[in-house]
N, C-alpha and C positions, 0 to 999 in steps of 0.2 A: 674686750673688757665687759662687766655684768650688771645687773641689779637684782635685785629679786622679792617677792612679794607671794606669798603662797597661801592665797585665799580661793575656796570654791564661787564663783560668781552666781548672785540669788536669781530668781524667777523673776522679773520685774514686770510690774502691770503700766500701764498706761501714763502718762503724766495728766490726764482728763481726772484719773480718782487718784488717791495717797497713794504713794511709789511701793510701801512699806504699810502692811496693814499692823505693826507693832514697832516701840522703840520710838527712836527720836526722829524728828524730821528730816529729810535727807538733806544735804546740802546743793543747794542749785544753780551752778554756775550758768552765764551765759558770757560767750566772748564773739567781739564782735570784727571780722577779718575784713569784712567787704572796707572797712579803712585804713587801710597799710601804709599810709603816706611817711607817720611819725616813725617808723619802726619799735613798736610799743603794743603793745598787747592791752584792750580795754577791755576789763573784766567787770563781771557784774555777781555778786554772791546775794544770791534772793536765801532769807534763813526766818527762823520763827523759833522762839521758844530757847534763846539763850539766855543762859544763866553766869551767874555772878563769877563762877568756873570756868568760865568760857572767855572771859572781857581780852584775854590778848589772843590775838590773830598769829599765827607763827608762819613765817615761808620757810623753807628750807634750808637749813644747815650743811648739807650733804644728801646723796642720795644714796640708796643701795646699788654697789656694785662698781659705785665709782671711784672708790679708794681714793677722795680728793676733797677739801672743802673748795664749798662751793658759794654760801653766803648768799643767797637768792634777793635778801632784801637790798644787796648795794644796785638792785637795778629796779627797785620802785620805784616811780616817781611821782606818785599822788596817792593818796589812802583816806576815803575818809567813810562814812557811816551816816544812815536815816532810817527815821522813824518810819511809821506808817504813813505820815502824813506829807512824807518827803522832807521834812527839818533836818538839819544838819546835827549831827551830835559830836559829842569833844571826842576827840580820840590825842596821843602822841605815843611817837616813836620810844620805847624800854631800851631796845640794843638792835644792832644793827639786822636785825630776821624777825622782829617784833614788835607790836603795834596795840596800845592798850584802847580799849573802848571806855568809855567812863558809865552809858549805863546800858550794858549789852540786852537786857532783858527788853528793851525798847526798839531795840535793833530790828527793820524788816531787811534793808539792804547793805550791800559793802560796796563801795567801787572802787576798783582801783587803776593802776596803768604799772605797767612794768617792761621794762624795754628788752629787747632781741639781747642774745647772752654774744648771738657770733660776730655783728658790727659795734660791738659797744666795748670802748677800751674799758681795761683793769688794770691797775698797777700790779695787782701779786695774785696769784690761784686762778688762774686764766682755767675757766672751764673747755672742758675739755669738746669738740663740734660736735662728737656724737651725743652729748650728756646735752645739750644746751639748746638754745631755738633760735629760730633763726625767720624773719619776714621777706620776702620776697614778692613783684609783683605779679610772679607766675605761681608761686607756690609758697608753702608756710611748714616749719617742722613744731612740734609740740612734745616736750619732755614734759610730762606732766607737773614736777618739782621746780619748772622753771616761769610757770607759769600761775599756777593755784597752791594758796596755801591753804590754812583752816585753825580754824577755833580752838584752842587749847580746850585736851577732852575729846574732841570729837574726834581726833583719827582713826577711830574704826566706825563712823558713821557713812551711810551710804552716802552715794555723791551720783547725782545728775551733772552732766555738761550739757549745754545749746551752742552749738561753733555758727555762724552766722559767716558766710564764706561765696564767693558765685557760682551761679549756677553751673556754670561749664567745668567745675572743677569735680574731682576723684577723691575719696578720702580712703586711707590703707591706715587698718587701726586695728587691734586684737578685742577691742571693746565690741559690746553686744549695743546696738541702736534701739528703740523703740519704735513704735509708729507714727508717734508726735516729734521722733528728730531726737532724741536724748541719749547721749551713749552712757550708759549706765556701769556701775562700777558698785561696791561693798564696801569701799572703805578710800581713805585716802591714800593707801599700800595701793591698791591698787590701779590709779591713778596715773601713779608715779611707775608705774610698772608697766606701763600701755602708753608706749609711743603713739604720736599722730602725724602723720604726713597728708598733705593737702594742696593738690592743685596739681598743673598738668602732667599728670600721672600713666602710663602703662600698668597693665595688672596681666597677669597669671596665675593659672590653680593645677596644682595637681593633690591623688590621694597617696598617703602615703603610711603603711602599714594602719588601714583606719583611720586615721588623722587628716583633713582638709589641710594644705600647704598652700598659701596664699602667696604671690611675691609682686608689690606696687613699686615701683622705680618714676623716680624724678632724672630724667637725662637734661643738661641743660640746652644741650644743640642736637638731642633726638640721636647719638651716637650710640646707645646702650638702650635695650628695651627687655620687660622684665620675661617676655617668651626668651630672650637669649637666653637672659641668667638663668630662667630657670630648666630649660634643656641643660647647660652643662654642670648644672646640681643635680640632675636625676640617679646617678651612678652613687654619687656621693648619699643623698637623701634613700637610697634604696639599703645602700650599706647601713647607714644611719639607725633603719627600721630592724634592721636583721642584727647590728650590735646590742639594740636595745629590746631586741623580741619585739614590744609594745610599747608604741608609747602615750605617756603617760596622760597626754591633752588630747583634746577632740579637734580643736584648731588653732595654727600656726601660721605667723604672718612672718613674712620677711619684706623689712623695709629698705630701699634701695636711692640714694642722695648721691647725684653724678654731679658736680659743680666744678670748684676753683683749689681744692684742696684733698688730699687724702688725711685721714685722721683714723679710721679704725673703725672698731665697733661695740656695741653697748649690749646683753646681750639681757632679758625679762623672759619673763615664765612662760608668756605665750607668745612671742614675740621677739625679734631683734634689729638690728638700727646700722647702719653700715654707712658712711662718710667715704669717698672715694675721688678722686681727680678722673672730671670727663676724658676718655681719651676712646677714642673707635673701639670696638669690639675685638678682641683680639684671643685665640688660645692664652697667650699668658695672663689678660684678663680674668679671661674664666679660671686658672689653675690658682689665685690667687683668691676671686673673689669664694670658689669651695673649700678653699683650705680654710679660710678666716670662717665661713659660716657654715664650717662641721663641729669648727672650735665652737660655736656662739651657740647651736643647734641644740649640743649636747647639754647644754644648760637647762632644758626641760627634765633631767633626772637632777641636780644638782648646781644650783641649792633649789629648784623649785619644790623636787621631793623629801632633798635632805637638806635638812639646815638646823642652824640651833634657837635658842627661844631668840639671840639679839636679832635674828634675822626676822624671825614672825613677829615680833614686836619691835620692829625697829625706830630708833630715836634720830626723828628728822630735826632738834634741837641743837643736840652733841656729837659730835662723831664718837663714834664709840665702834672701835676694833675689834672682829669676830678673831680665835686665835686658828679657825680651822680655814684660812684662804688657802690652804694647802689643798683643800678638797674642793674648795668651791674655784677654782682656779688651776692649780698644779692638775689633779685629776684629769680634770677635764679635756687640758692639751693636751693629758696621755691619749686621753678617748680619742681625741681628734686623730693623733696618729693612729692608736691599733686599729679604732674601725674601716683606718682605708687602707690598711695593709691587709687585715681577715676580709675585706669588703673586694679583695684584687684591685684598687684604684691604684695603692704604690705599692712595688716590687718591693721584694727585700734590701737589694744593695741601696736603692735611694733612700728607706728607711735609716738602714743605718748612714748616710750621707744625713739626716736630718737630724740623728743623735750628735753627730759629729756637730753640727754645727751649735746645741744649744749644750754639750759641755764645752764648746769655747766661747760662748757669752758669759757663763758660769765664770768661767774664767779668768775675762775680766774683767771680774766686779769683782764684788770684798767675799771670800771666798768662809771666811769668817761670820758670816751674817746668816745667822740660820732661819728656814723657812717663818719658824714661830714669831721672832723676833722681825723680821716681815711684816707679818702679818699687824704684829701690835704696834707696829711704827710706822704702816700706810700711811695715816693720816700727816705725819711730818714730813719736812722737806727731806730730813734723813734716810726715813722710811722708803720717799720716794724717788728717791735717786736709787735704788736695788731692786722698786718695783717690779720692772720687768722680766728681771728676775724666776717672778713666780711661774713664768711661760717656758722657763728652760730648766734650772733647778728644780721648781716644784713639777716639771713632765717626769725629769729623771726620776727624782725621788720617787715617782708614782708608779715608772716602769720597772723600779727594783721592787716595789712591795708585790707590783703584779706577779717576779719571777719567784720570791720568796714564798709566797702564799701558794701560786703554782709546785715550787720544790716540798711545801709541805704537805700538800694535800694528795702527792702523786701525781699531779697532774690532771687533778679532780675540779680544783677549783681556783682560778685568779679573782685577781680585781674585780671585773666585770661582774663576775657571779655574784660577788658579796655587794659590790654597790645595788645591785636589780635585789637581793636580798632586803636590804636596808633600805629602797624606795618603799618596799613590803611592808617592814614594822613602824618607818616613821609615815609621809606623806605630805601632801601642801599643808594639812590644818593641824598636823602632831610633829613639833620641832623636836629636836635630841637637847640632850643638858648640853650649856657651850663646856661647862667643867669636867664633866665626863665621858666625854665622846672617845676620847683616845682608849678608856678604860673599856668603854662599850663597845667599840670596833674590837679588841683586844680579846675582849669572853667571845665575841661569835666567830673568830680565826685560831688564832693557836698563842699562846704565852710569849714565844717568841717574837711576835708582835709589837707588844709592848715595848722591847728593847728595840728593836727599828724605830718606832717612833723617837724613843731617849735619843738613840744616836743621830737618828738623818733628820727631824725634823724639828723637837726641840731644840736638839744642838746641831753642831753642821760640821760635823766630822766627814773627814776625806770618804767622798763615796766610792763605795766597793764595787767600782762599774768591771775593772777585769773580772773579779772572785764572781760577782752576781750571771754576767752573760756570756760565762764558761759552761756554765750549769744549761743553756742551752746551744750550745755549742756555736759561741758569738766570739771570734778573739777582740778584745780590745788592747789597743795599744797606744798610748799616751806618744809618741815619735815614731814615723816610720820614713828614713832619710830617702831623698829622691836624688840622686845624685850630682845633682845643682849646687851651686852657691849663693849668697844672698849677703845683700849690706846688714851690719847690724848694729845697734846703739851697745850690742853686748853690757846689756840690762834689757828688765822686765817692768814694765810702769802698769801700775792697778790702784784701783780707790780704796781707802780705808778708813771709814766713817767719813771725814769732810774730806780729807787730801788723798793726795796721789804722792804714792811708795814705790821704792823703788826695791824688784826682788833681782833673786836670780842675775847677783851681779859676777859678771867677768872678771878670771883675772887681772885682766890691763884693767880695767877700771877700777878692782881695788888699789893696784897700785899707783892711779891717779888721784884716788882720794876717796872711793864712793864706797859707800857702807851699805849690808844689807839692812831694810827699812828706812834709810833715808825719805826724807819728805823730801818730795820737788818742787822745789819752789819757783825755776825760770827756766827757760829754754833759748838761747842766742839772744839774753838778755830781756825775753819778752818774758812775763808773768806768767806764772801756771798756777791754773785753778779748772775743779772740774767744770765749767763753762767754757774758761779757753781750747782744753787739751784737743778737742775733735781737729782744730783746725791745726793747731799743731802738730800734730800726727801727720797731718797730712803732710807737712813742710820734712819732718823725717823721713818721712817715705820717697821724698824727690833725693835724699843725702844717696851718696855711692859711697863706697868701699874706700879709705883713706881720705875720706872728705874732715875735716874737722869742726866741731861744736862744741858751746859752754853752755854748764849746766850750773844753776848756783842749787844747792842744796840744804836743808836743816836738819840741823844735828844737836838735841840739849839745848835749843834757844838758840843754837850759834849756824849763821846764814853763811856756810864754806860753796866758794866757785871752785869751778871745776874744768878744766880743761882737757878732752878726749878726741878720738881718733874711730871713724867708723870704722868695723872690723867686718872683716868676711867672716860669714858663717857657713854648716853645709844644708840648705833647703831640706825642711823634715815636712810631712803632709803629719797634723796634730789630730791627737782623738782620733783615731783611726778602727771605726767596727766595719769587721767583714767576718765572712760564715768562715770557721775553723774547717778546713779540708781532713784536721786528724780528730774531728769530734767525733769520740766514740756512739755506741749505740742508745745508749741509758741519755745524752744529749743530744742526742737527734730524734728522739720519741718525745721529750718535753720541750725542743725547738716546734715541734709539729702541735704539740696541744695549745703551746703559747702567740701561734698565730690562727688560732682558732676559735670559733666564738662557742665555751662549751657548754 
């Protein structure tokens, strides 16, 4: 998962003279860790020179990258403001992420407390571990949005932090330090864009096509140390270098949290954040923790160098939907795959064993919901019941443009070319229009273009996976029977917007009642709803062949049961891509340019 924030970081001088010899004053936090008892975070905002523009305080609404509200102020627990002379000044709560001052211009200090996102219950928008912070007496994580907010107006004013932490501890951070202790930052974007990890820490460094690669790990029982991780990412991070030519940053931190949970990862411009369940050091460790942070990696081209203005000016008030998570997301999983197949890390057949499996998440889910429509419904619970989506659907959709662009240009140019193009014309501090990007990708590729967008990503029209990876000689094949048998509900169940439909019904089951699109409504009498269905599934899955169950289903408002019979099926292996053995010649010349970095 990402954030992103795509500002050049300034020269910074001393905190002994002004931070900034022009402009407004920076903002100066200091947080103080060496008390971790409450699990609360005491913050200190030293400020000078606020104006009548400035009197509400905003915390975070959401952050970039995290497709999720997030409401930072339901975990404040004290807010208040002083003069120079240390007096108390009025302040109160506007809405739940804001805090009005009554006469900010008088304002020297802010203090506040706001408590750890990972031990502190929530009724609804449970942030996500790697988005969130978490206190510990060994060690402290810091999502910037989860901790600091700021002055209405000021989020593009610089920002000093002071972390006050023990001495025995490590800090792994993409921020720049001072020599008085201040990790320094440009703006509040930035901020929020620079993880902090803090406390008994392993580090390793390697270089990586010019770029410094940093990697600090938190192990909680010392099982995992960041020399392993980062030995079995060197293959990966070497590929990495040679998909992207150059890349775009001077330095690059991976941060690395072994504990009680896996949760994923978060992925910033210079920087990324990875949540994982301790467990020994293991090859499948390592094949999982590369695969997740070549995804995360590649996010130093997109969105850090491509992105639209909502991203360079983003609104930590409102959630507000970029319509391009196709690129800033779909892309990128593609990257993650082609660079470790042009990289030799995965063979062809596992490749296509890795398409196989994300056109059958595709699958099911609402098959109906096009990437766009995604994208602009993150923010809701709608939205985000498809989200994941964008890691399988929005790869495919990325791997057709790449062969399309490739079949146009002769096999001159894919994907790759044209995004390392496009870091060219835009960059961290020149966003593209969010309303004409499509238009804009469109003139620097071919016309054709245009219509792939209408079709696969505004709208979500059956993708043209056999027609696309014939061209270089890929068969795919939606069923290829293995000469097995299997139980079957003889039906198909997927979501569709809130419920679960029933397709692809059998004929014994129309003849017991069941219609195609039926809603499901129970299962042997228990309730179905997308929250139930997982565990339900699973109780189908125990049924054999002539076992019997009842299904009640709706139809027109009318709640009809059902009474059926498992049926044998004949076992088919689905989505099935393997190399055509009759692929002619003209397909085996753009198979070869298409797993090459040109």
């Amino acid at each position: 998962m990402n954030k992103f924030v795509w500002s050049t970081m300034l020269a910074f001088a001393s905190l002994s003279t002004p931070l900034w010899a022009a402009g407004p004053a920076p903002l100066t936090y200091e947080v103080d860790l060496n008390n971790r008892a409450d699990d609360q975070f005491n913050v200190t905002l030293h400020v000078d020179g606020l104006k009548p523009a400035n009197a509400v305080y905003q915390f975070a609404s959401t952050a970039p990258g995290t497709y999720q509200v997030m409401d930072i102020g339901r975990f404040v627990r004290s807010f208040k403001a002083f003069d120079k002379k240390g007096h108390e000044l009025a302040t109160k709560q506007l809405s739940t992420n804001q805090w009005q001052i009554d006469q900010p211009e008088q304002v020297r200090q802010i203090k506040y407390q706001v408590a750890e996102t990972w031990d502190t219950p929530v009724k609804k928008d449970v942030i996500y571990r790697m988005c969130g912070t978490s206190i510990e007496q060994d060690h402290v994580l810091i999502n910037g949005q989860g901790v600091f907010g700021f002055p209405q107006g000021m989020q593009a004013t610089p920002v000093a932090v002071k972390i006050k932490y023990p001495t025995e501890w490590s800090v792994g951070t993409a921020l720049e330090k001072n020599k008085d202790g201040y990790y320094l930052a440009d703006s509040y974007d930035r901020i929020v864009d620079s993880p902090i990890l803090l406390g008994r820490l392993t580090r390793a460094e390697t270089n990586v096509a010019g770029a410094t690669v940093e990697v600090y790990t938190y192990s909680k029982t010392d099982q995992v140390s960041s020399t392993q991780l980062l030995n079995s990412m060197q293959d990966m991070l070497k590929a990495a270098g040679q998909f992207l030519g150059k890349l775009p940053v001077k330095r690059y931190t991976f941060l690395y949290h072994f504990e009680d949970e896996s949760w994923g990862a978060w992925e910033h411009s210079y920087s990324s954040e990875y949540i994982f369940k301790e467990a020994p050091f293991s090859p499948a460790l390592a094949q999982t923790v590369t695969s997740i942070a070549a995804h995360e990696f590649f996010h130093v081209v997109t969105p850090l160098n491509i992105h639209s203005e909502l991203i360079q000016q983003f609104n930590f008030e409102t959630p507000t939907p970029s319509a391009h998570l196709w690129l800033y997301e779909g892309v990128t999983e593609w990257a993650n795959g082609a660079m470790r197949l042009r990289g030799g890390l995965t063979d062809l057949p596992t490749y296509c064993g890795e398409l196989s499996q994300k056109v059958k998440i595709d699958q099911q889910l609402d098959t109906t919901y096009s990437l766009l429509k995604l994208a602009l419904t993150c923010y809701t619970p709608e939205g985000q019941r498809q989200y994941g989506n964008i890691y399988n659907r929005g790869a495919l959709v990325a791997g057709l443009l790449d062969i399309r662009l490739l079949e146009l240009s002769g096999g001159k140019r894919g994907l790759r070319e044209v995004i390392n193009d496009l870091t060219t014309t835009y960059g961290p501090n020149r966003p593209f229009s969010e309303k004409d990007f499509f238009a804009i990708f469109t003139q620097k590729t071919y016309p054709e273009i245009g219509d792939f967008f209408n079709r696969y990503v505004k709208n979500a029209e059956h993708l043209p996976l056999q027609e696309y990876f014939s061209k270089i000689g890929i068969a795919y094949k939606p069923a290829v029977p293995t000469g097995k048998k299997l139980p079957s509900l003889g039906m198909r169940i997927g979501p569709v917007n809130d419920t679960l439909r029933i397709r692809q019904v059998s004929e014994p089951l129309r003849l017991a009642g069941i219609q195609e699109n039926d809603e499901l409504v129970s299962f042997n009498q228990q309730p179905v709803s997308m929250d139930t269905f997982a565990a339900i599934r699973d109780q189908i899955r125990s049924l054999k062949a002539g076992d019997t169950y009842e299904v009640s289903v709706r139809r027109n408002g009318q709640v009809v049961p059902v009474k059926a019979t498992m049926q044998e099926i004949d076992e088919v292996n689905r989505y099935v891509f393997e190399p055509d053995p009759q692929a002619t010649a003209q397909q085996l010349q753009l198979r070869e340019r298409w797993q090459k970095n040109l």
